[in-house]
The first five atom37 places (N, CA, C, CB, O) and aatype in JSON, in Angstrom:
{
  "aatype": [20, 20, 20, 20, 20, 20, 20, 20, 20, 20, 20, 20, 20, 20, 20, 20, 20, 20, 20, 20, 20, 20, 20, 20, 20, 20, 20, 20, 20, 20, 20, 20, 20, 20, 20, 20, 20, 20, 20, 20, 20, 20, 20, 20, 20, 20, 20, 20, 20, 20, 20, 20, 20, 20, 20, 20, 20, 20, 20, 20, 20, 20, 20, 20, 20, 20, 20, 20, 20, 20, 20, 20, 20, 20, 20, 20, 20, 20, 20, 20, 20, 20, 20, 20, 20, 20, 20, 20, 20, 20, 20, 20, 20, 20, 20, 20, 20, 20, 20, 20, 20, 20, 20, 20, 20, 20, 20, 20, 20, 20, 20, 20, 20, 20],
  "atom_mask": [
    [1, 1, 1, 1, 1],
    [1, 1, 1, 1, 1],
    [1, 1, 1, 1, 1],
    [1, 1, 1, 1, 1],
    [1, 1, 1, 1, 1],
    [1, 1, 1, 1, 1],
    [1, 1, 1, 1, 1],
    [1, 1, 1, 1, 1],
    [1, 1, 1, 1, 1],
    [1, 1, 1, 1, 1],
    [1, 1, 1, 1, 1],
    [1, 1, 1, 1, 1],
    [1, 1, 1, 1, 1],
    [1, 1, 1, 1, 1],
    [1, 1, 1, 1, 1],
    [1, 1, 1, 1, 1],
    [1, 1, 1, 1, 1],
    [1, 1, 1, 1, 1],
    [1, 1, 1, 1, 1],
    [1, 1, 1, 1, 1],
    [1, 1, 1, 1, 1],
    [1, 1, 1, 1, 1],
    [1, 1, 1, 1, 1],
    [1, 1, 1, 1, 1],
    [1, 1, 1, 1, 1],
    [1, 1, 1, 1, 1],
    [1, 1, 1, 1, 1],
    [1, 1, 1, 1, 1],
    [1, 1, 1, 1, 1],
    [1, 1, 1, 1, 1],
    [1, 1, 1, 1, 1],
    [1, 1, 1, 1, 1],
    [1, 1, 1, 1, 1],
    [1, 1, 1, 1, 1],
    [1, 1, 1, 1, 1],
    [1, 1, 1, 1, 1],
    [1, 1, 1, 1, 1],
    [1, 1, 1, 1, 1],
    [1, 1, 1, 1, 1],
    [1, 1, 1, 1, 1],
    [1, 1, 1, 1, 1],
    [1, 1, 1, 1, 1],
    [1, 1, 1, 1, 1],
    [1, 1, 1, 1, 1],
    [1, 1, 1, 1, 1],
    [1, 1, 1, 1, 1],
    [1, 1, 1, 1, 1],
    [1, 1, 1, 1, 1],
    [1, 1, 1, 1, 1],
    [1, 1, 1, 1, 1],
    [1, 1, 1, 1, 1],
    [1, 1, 1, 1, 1],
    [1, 1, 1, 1, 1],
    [1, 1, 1, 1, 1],
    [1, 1, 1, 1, 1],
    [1, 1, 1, 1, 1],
    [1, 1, 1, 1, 1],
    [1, 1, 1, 1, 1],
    [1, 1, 1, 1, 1],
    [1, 1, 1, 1, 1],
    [1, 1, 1, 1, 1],
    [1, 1, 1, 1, 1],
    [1, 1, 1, 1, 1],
    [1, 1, 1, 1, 1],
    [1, 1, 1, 1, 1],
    [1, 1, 1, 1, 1],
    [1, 1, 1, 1, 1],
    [1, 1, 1, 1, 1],
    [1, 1, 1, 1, 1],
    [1, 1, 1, 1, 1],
    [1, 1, 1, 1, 1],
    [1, 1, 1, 1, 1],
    [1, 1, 1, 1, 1],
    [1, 1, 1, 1, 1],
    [1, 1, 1, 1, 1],
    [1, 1, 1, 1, 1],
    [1, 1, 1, 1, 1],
    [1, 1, 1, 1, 1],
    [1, 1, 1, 1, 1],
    [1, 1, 1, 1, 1],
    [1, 1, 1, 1, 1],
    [1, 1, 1, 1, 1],
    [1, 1, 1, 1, 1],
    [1, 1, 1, 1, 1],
    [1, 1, 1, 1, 1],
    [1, 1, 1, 1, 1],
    [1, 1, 1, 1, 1],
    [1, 1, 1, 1, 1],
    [1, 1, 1, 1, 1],
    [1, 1, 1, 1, 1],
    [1, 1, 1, 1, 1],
    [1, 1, 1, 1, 1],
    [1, 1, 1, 1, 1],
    [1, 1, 1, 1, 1],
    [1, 1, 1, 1, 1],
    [1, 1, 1, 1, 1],
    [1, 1, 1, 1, 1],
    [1, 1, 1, 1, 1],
    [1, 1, 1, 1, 1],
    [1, 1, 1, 1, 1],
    [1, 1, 1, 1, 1],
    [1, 1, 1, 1, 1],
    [1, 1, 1, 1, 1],
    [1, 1, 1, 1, 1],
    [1, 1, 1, 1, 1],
    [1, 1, 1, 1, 1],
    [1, 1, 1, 1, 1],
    [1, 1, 1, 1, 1],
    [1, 1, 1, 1, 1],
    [1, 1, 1, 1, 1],
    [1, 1, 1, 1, 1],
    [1, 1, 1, 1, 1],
    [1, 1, 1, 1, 1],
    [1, 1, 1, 1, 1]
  ],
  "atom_positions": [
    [[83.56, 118.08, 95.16], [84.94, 117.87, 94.78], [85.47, 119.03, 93.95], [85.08, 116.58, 94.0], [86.64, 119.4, 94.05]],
    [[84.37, 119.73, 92.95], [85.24, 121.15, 92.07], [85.18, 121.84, 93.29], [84.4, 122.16, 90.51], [86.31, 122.31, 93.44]],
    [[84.58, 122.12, 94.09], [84.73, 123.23, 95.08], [85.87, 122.89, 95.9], [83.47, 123.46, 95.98], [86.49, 123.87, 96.31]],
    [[86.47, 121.36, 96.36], [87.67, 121.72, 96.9], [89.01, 121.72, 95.69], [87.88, 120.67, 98.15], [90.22, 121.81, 95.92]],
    [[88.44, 121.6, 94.61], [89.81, 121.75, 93.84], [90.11, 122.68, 93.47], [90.03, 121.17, 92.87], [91.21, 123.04, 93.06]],
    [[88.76, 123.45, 93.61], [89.01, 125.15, 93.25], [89.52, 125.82, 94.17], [87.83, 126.0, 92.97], [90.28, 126.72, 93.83]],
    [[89.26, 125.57, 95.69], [89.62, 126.75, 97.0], [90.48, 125.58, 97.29], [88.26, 127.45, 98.44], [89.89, 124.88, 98.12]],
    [[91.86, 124.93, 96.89], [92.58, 123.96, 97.73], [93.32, 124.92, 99.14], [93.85, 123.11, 96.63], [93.94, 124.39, 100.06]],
    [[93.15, 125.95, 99.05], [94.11, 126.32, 100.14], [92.88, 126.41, 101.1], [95.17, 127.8, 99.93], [93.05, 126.56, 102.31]],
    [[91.95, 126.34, 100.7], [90.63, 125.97, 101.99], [90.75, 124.53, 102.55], [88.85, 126.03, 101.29], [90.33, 124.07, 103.61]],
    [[91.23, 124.11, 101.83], [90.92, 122.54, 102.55], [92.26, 121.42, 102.94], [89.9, 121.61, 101.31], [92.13, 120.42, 103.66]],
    [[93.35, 121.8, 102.38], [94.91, 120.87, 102.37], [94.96, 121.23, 103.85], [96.56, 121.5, 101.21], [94.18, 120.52, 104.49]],
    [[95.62, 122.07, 104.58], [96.26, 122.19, 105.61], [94.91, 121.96, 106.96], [97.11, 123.7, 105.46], [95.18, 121.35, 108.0]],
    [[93.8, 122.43, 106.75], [92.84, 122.06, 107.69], [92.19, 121.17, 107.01], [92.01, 123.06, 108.24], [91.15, 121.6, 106.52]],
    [[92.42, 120.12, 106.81], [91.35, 119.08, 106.19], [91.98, 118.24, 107.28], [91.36, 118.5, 104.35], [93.21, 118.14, 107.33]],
    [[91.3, 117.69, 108.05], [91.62, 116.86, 109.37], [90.61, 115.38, 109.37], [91.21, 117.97, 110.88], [89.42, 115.16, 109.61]],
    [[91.78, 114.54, 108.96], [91.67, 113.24, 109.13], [91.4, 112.81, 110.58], [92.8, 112.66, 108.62], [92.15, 113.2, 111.48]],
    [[90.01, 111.77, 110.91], [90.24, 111.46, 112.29], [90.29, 112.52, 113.4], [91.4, 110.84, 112.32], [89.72, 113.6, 113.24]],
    [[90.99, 112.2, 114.59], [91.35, 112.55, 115.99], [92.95, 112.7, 115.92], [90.82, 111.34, 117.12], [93.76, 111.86, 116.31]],
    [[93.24, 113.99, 115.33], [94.8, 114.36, 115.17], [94.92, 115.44, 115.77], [95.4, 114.53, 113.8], [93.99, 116.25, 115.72]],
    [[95.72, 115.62, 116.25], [96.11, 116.87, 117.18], [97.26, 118.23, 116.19], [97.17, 116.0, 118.76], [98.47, 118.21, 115.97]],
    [[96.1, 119.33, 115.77], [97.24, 120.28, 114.87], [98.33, 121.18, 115.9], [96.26, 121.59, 113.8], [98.21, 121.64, 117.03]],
    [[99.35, 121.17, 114.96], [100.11, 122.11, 115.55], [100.62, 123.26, 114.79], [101.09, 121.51, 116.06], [100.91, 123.07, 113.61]],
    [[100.73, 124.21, 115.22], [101.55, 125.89, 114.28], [102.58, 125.71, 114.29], [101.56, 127.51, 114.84], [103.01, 125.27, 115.35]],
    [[103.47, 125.89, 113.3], [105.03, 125.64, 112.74], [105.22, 126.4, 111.66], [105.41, 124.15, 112.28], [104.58, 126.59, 110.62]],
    [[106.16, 126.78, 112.06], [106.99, 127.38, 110.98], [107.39, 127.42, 109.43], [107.75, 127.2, 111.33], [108.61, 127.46, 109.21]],
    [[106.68, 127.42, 108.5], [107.08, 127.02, 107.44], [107.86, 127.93, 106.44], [106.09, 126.54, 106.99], [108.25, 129.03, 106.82]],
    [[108.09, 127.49, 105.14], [108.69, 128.85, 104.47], [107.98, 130.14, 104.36], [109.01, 128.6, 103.13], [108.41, 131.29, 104.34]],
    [[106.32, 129.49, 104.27], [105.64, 130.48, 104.13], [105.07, 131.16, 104.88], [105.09, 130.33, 103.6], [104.12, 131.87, 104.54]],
    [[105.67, 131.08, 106.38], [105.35, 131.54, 107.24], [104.96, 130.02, 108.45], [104.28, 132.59, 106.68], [105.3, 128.84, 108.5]],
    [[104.02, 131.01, 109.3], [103.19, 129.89, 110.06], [102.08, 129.06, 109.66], [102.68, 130.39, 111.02], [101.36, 129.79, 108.97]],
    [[101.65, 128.06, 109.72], [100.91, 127.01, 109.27], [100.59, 125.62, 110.19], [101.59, 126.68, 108.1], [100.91, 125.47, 111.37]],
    [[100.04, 124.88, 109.56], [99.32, 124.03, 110.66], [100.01, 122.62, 110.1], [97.34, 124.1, 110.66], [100.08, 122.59, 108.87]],
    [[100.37, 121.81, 110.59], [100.25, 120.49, 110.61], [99.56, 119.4, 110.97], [100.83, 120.32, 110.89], [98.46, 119.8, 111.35]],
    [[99.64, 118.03, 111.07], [98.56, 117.43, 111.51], [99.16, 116.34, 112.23], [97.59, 117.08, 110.48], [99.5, 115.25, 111.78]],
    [[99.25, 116.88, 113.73], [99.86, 115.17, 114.03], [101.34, 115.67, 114.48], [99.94, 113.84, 112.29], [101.86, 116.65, 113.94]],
    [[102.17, 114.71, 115.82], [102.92, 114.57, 116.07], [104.5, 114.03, 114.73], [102.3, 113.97, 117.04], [105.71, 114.26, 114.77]],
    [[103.8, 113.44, 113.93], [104.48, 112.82, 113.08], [105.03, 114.01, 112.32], [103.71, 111.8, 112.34], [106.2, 114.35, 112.47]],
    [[104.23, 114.61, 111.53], [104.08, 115.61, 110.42], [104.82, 116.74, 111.23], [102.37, 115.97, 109.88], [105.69, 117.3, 110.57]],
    [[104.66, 117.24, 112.6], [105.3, 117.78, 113.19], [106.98, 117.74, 113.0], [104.79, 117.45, 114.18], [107.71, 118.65, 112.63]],
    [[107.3, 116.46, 113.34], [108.46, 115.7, 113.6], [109.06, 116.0, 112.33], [108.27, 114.15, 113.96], [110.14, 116.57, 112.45]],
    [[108.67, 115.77, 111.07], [108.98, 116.12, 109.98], [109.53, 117.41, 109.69], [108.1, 115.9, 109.39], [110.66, 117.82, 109.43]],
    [[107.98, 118.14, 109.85], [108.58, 120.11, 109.98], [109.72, 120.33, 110.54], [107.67, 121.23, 110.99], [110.52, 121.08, 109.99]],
    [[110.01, 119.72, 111.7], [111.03, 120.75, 112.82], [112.14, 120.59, 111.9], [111.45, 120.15, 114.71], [112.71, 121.59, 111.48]],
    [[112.59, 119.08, 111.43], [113.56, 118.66, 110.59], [113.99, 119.04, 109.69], [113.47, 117.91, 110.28], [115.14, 119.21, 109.3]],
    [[112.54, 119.3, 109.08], [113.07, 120.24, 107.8], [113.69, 121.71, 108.07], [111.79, 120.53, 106.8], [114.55, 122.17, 107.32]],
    [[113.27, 122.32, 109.02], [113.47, 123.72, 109.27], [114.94, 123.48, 109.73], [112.37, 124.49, 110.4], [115.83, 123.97, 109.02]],
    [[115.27, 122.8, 110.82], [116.61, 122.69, 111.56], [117.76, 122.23, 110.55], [116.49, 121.59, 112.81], [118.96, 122.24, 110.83]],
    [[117.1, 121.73, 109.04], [118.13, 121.68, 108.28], [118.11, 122.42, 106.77], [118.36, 120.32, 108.22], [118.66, 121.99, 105.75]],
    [[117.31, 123.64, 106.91], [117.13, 124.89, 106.16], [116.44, 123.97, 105.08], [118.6, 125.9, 105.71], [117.0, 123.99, 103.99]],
    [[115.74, 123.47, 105.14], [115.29, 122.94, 103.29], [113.68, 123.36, 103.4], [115.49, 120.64, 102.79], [112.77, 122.92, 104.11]],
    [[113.71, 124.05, 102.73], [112.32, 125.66, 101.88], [111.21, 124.32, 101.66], [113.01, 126.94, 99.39], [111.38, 123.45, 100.8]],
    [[110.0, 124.35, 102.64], [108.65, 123.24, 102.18], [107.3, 124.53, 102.75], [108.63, 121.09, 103.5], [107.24, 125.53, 103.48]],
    [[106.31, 123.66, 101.81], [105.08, 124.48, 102.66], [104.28, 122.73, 102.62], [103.98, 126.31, 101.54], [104.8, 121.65, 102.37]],
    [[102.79, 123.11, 102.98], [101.78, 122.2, 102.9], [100.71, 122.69, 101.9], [101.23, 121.95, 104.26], [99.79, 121.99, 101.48]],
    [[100.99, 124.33, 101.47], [99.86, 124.46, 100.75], [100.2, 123.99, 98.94], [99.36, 126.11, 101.03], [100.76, 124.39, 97.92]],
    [[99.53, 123.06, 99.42], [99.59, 122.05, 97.73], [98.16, 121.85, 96.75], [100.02, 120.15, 98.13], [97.08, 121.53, 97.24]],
    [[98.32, 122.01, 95.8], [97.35, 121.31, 95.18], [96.65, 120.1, 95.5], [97.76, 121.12, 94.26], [97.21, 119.14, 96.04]],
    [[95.57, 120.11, 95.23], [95.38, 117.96, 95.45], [95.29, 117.54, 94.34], [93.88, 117.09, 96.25], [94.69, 118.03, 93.38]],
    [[96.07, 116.33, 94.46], [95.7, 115.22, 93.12], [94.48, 114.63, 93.22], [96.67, 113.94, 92.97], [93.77, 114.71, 94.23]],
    [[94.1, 113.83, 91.9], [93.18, 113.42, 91.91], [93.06, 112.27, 91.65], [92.64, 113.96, 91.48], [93.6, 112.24, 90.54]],
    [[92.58, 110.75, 91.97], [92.88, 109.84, 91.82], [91.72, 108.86, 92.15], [93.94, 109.8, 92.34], [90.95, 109.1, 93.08]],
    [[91.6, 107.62, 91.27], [90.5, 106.95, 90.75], [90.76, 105.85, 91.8], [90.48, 106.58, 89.08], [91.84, 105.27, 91.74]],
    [[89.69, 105.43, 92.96], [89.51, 104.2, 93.59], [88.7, 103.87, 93.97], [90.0, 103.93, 94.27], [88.2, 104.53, 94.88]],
    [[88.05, 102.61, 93.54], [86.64, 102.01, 94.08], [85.9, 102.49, 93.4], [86.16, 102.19, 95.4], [84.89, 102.9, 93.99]],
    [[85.94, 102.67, 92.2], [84.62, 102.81, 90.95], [84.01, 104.93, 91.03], [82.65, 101.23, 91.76], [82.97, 105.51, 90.69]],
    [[85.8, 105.58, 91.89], [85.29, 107.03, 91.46], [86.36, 107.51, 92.04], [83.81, 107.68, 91.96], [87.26, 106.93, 92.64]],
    [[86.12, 109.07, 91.73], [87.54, 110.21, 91.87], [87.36, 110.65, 93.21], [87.59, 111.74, 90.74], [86.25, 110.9, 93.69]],
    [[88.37, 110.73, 93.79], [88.68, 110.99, 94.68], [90.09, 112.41, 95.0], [88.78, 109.69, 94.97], [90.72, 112.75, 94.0]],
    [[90.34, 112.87, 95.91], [91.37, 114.17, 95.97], [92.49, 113.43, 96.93], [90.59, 115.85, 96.78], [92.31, 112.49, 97.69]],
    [[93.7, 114.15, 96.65], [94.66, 113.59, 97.62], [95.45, 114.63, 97.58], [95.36, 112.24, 97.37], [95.98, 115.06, 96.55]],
    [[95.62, 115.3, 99.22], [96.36, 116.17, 99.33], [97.8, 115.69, 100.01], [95.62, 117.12, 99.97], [97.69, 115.27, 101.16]],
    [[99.04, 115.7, 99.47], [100.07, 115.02, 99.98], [100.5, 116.0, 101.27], [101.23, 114.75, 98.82], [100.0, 117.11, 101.48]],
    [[101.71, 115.26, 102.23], [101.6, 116.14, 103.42], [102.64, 117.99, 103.26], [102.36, 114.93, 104.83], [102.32, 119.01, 103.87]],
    [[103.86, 117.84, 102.25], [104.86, 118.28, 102.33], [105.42, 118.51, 101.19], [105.43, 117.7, 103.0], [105.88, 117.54, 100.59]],
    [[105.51, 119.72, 100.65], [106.11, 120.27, 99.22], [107.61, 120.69, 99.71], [105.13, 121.78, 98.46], [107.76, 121.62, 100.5]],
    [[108.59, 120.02, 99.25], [109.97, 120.62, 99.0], [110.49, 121.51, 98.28], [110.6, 119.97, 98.72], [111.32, 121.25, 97.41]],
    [[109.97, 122.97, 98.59], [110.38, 123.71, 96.83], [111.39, 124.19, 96.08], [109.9, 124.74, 96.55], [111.32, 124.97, 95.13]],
    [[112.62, 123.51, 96.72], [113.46, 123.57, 95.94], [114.15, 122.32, 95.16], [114.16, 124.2, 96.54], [115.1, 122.34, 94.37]],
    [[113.41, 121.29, 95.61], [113.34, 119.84, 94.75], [112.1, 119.39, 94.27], [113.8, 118.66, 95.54], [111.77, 118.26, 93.91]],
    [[111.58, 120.26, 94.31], [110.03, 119.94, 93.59], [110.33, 118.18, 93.83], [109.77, 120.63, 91.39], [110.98, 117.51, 93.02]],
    [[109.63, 117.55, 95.26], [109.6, 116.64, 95.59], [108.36, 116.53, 96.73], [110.84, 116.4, 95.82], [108.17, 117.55, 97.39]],
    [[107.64, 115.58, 96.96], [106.84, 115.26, 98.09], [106.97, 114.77, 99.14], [106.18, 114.76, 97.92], [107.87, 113.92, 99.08]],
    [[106.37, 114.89, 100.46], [106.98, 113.83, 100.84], [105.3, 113.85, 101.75], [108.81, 113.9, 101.6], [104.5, 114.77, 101.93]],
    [[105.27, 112.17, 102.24], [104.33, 111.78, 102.63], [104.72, 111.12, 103.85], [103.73, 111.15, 101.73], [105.77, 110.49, 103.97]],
    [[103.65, 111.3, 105.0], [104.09, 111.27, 106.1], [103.32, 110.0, 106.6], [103.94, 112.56, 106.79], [102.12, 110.28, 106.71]],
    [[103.57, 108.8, 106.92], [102.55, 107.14, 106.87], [102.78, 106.67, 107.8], [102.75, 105.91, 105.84], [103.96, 106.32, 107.81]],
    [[102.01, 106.33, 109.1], [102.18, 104.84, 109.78], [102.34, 103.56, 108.87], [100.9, 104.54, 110.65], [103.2, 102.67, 108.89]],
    [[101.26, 103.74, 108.09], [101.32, 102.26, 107.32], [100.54, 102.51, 105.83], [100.38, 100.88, 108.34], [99.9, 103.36, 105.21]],
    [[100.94, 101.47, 105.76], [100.39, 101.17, 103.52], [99.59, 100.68, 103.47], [101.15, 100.24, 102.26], [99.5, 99.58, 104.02]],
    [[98.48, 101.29, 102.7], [97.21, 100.36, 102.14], [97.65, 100.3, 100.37], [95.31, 101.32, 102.48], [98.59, 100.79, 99.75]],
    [[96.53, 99.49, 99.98], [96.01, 99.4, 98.91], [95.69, 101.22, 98.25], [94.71, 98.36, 99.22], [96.03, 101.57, 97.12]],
    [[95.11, 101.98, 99.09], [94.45, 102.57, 98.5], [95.65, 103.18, 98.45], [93.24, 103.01, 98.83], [95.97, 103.33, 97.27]],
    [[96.43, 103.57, 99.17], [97.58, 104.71, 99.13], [98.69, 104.31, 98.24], [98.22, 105.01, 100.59], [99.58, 105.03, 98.68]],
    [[99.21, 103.64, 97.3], [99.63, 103.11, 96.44], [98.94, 104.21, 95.59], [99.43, 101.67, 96.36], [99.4, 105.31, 95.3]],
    [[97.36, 103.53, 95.15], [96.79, 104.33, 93.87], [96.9, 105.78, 93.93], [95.29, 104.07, 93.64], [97.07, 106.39, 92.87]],
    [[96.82, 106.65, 95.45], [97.04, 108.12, 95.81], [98.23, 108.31, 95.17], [97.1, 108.51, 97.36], [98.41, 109.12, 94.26]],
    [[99.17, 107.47, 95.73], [100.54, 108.23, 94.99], [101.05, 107.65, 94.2], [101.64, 108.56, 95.68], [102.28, 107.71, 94.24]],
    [[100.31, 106.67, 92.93], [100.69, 106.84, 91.84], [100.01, 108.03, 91.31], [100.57, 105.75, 91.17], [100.29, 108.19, 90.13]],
    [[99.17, 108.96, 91.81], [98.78, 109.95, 91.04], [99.38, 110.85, 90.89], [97.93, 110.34, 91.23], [98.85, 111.57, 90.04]],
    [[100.42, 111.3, 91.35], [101.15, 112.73, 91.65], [102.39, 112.85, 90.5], [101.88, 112.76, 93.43], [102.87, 111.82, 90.02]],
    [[102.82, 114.02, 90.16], [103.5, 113.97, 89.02], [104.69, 114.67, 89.15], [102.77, 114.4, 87.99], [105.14, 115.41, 88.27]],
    [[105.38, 114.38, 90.54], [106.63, 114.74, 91.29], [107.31, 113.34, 91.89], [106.24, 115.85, 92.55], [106.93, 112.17, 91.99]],
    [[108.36, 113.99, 92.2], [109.04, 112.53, 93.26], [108.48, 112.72, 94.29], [110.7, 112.36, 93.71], [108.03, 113.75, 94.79]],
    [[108.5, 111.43, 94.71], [107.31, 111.47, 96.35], [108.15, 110.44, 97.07], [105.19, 110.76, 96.19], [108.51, 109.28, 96.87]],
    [[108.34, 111.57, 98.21], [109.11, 109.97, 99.63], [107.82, 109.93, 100.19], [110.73, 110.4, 101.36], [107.0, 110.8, 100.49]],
    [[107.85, 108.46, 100.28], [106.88, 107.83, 101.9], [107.63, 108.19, 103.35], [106.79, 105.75, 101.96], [108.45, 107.31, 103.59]],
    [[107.6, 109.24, 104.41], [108.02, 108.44, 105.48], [107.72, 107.93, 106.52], [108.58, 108.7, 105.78], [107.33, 108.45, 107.57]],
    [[107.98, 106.52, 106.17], [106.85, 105.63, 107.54], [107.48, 106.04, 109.02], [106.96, 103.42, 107.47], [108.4, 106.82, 109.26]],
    [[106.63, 105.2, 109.95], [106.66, 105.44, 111.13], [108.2, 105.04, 111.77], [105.47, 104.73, 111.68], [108.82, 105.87, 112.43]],
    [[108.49, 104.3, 111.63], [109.96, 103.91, 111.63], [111.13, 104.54, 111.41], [110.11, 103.15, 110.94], [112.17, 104.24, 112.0]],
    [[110.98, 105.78, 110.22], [111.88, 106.51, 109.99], [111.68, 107.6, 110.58], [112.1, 106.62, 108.89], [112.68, 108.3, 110.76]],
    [[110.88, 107.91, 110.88], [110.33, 109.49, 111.41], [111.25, 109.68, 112.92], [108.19, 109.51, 111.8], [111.82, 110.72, 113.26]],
    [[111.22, 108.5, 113.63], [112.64, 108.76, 114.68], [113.91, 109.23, 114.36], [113.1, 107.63, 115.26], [114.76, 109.34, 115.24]]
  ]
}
């Protein structure tokens, strides 16, 4: 866990949850990877309506099930220093993830992402 909190730009944008399909997009900071049709869907949006995001973020760190754990959110807004998180659905655990973060954070579920 210090080793990914130390190299986070080693592990946020290629840290691949599951069977997700990445894609290259455009970000402020150039080209970068996403994860997922969803997160995709997000990028294009943001770009087609000029608002400045990357993915390379810090991870938070956050206590569940009796230990620490990292949470890299999907989407930095940097000119609203805001998050945004990209969800089919809500657990338990993802609650405690993003009470950890010490920005405004949108959820956007699957529903809105159309």
């Amino acid at each position: 866990k210090n080793v990914v909190k130390m190299n986070s730009e080693s592990y946020s944008k290629n840290n691949v949850s599951g069977r997700v399909k990445m894609y290259d997009v455009l970000s402020t900071n150039g080209i970068t990877r996403v994860k997922g049709k969803w997160e995709l869907a997000v990028a294009t949006w943001l770009n087609e309506n000029e608002i400045r995001w990357t993915n390379d973020i810090p991870p938070y760190s956050y206590f569940w099930n009796n230990d620490w754990h990292l949470y890299f959110p999907d989407f930095l807004l940097l000119d609203k220093d805001t998050l945004i998180e990209v969800k089919g659905y809500e657990r338990e655990r993802d609650r405690c993830k993003w009470a950890s973060v010490d920005k405004k954070l949108v959820v956007v579920k699957k529903k809105k992402i159309s």
